[in-house]
C-alpha positions as CSV (number, residue, x, y, z in Angstrom):
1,X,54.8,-72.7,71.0
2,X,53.2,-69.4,70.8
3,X,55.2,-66.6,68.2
4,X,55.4,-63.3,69.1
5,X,56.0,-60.7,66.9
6,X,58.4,-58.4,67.5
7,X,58.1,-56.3,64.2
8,X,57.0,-52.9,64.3
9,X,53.6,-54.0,62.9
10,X,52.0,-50.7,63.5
11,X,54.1,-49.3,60.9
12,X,53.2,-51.5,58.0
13,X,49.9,-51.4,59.1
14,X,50.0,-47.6,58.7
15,X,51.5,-47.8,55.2
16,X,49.1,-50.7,54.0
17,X,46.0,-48.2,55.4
18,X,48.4,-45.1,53.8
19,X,48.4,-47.1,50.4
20,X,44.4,-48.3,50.6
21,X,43.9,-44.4,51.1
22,X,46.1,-43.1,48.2
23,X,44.4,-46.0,45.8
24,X,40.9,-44.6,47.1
25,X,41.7,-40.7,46.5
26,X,43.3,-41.8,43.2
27,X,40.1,-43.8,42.6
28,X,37.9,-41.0,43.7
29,X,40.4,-38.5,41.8
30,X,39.7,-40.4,38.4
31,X,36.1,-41.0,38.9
32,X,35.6,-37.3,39.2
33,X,37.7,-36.9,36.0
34,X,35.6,-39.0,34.4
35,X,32.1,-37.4,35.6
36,X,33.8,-34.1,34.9
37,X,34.7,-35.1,31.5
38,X,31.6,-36.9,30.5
39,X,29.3,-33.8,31.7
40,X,31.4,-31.7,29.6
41,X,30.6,-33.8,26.4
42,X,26.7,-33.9,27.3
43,X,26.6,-30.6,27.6
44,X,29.0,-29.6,24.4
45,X,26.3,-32.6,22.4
46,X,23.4,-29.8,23.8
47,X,25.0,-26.9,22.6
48,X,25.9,-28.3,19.4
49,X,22.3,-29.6,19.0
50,X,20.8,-26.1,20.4
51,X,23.0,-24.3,17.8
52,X,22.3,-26.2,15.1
53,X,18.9,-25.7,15.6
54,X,19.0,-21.9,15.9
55,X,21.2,-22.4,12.5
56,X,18.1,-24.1,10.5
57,X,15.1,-21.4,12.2
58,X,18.1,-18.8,11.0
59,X,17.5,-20.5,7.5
60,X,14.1,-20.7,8.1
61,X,13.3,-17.3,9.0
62,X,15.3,-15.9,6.0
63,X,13.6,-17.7,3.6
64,X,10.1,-16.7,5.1
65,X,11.4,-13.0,5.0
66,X,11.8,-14.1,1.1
67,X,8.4,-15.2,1.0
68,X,6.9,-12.0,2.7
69,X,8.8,-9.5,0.4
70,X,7.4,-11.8,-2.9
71,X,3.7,-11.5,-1.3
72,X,4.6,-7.5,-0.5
73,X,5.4,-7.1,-4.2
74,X,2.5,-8.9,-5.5
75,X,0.4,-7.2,-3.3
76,X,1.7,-4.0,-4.6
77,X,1.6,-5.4,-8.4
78,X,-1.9,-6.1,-7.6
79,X,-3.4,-2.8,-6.5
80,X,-1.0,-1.4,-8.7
81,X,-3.0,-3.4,-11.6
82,X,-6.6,-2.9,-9.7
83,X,-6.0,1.1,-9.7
84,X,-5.2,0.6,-13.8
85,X,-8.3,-1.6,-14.1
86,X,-10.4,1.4,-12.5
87,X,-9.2,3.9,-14.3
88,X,-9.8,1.9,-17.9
89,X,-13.3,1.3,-16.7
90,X,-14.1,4.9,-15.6
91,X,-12.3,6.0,-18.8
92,X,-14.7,2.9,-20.5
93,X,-17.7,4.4,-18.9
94,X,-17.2,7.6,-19.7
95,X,-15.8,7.2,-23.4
96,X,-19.1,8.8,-24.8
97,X,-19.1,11.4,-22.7
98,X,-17.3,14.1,-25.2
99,X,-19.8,13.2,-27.9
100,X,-23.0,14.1,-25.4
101,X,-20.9,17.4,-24.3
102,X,-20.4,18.8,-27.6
103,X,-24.0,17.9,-28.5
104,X,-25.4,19.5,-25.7
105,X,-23.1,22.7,-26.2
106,X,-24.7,23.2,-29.8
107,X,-28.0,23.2,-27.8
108,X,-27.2,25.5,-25.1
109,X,-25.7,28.2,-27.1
110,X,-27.8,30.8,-28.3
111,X,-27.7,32.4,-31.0
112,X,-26.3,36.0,-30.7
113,X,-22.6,33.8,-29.2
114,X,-20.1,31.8,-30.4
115,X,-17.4,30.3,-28.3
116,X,-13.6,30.7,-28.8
117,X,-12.3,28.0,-26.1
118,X,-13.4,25.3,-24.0
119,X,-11.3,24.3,-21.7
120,X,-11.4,21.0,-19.2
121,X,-9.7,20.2,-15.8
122,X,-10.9,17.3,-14.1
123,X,-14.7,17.9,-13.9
124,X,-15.0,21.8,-15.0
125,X,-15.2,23.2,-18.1
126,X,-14.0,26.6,-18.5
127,X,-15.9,28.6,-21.5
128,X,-14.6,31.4,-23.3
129,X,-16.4,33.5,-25.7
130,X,-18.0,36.7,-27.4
131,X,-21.9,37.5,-27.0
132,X,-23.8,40.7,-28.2
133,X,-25.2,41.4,-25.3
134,X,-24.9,40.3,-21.7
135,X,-29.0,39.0,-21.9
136,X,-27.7,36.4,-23.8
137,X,-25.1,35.2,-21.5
138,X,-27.5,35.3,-19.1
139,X,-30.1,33.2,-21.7
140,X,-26.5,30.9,-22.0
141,X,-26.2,30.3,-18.4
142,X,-29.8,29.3,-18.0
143,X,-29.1,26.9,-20.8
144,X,-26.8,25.5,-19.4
145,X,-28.3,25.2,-15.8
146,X,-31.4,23.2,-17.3
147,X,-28.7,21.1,-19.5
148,X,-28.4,17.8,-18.8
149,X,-24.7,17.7,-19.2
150,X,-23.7,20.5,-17.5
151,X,-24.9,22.4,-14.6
152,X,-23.7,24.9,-12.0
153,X,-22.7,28.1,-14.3
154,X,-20.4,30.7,-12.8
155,X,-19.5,33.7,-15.0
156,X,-16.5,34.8,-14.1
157,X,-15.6,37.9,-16.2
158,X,-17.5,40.3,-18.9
159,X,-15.6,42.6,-20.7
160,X,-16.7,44.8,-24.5
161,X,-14.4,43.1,-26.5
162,X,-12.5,45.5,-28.1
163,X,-10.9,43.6,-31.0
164,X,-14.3,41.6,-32.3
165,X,-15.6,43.0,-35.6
166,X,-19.2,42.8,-34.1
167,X,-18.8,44.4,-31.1
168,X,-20.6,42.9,-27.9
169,X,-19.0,41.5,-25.0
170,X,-16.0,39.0,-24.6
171,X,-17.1,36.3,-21.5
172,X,-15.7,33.4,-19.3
173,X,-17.6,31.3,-17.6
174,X,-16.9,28.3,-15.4
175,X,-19.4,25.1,-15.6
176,X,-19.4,21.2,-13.6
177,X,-20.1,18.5,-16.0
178,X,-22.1,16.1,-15.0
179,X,-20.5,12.4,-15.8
180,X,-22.1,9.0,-16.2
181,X,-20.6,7.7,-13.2
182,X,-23.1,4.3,-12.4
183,X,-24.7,3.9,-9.1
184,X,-25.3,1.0,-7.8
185,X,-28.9,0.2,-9.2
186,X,-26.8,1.2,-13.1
187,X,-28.3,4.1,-13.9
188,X,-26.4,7.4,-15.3
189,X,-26.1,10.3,-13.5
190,X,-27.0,12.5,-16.8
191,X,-30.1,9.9,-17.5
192,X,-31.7,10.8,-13.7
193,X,-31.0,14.6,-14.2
194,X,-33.1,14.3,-17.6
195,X,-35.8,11.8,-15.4
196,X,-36.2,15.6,-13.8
């Protein structure tokens, strides 16, 4: 015998299909909590990784900023040290100098002067002194221009000297020295001006 159903079977069927859709969306709901979720922790694993890295080049750098200031300063200790070693060795070189200057002084002076200062700066001698007469300044000058020591005399001032016992005339004159400063083949300034 055939049964007929008389229930209102669309009904159920609408809430079984209402359910089915509610499990889906919750399923879909979830899933996307889940892919939401797990994205977040990949990407907060980058960003920790990425900032730990700029961390340690952080580190890095300032410890190569360390490094550069220790080579700065020992570059500066070592021209510092270079520019001492240069000026011992010019002061080496020219050590005898003085000796060859006075020497030569006694040679150039005439007699008829005598000197009352000498004075250096640098490279020029300043000469002070009392002559008889202004030909043998003159004699003094030419001296001095032939010496090997010195060369390039410029008389500055003559004046009667007043307060010398002698008379004659109170000078100053201005002279280069010449310095022992090597060239490159070794030789002396001085020793090629007396080659002359």
């Amino acid at each position: 015998m055939p049964r007929i159903n008389l229930l209102p079977w669309r009904e159920q069927e609408r809430k079984v299909r209402r359910r089915e859709f509610y499990i889906a969306a919750g399923a879909a709901v979830f899933a996307a909590g889940v892919f939401v979720l797990c994205g977040k922790l990949v990407y907060s694993s980058w960003t920790d990784a990425q900032l730990e890295k700029n961390n340690l080049l952080k580190k890095e750098i300032v410890k190569v900023d360390a490094q550069i200031a220790d080579i700065q300063d020992l570059e500066n200790r070592k021209q510092r040290l270079v520019a001492r070693m240069e000026i011992i060795e010019k002061l080496q070189r020219s050590r005898p100098e003085i000796v060859h200057l006075f020497d030569e002084l006694v040679k150039t002076v005439p007699e008829g002067i005598y000197l009352t200062q000498i004075k250096q700066t640098n490279r020029k001698l300043e000469i002070h002194g009392v002559a008889q007469s202004s030909t043998r300044v003159s004699t003094f000058m030419r001296n001095i221009d032939a010496s090997t020591w010195m060369d390039n005399p410029v008389l500055q001032v003559v004046e009667s000297a007043k307060d010398s016992p002698t008379g004659g005339s109170s000078f100053t004159l201005f002279t280069d020295m010449v310095g022992v400063d090597l060239d490159n083949s070794g030789e002396s300034t001085a020793k090629k001006v007396a080659a002359k």
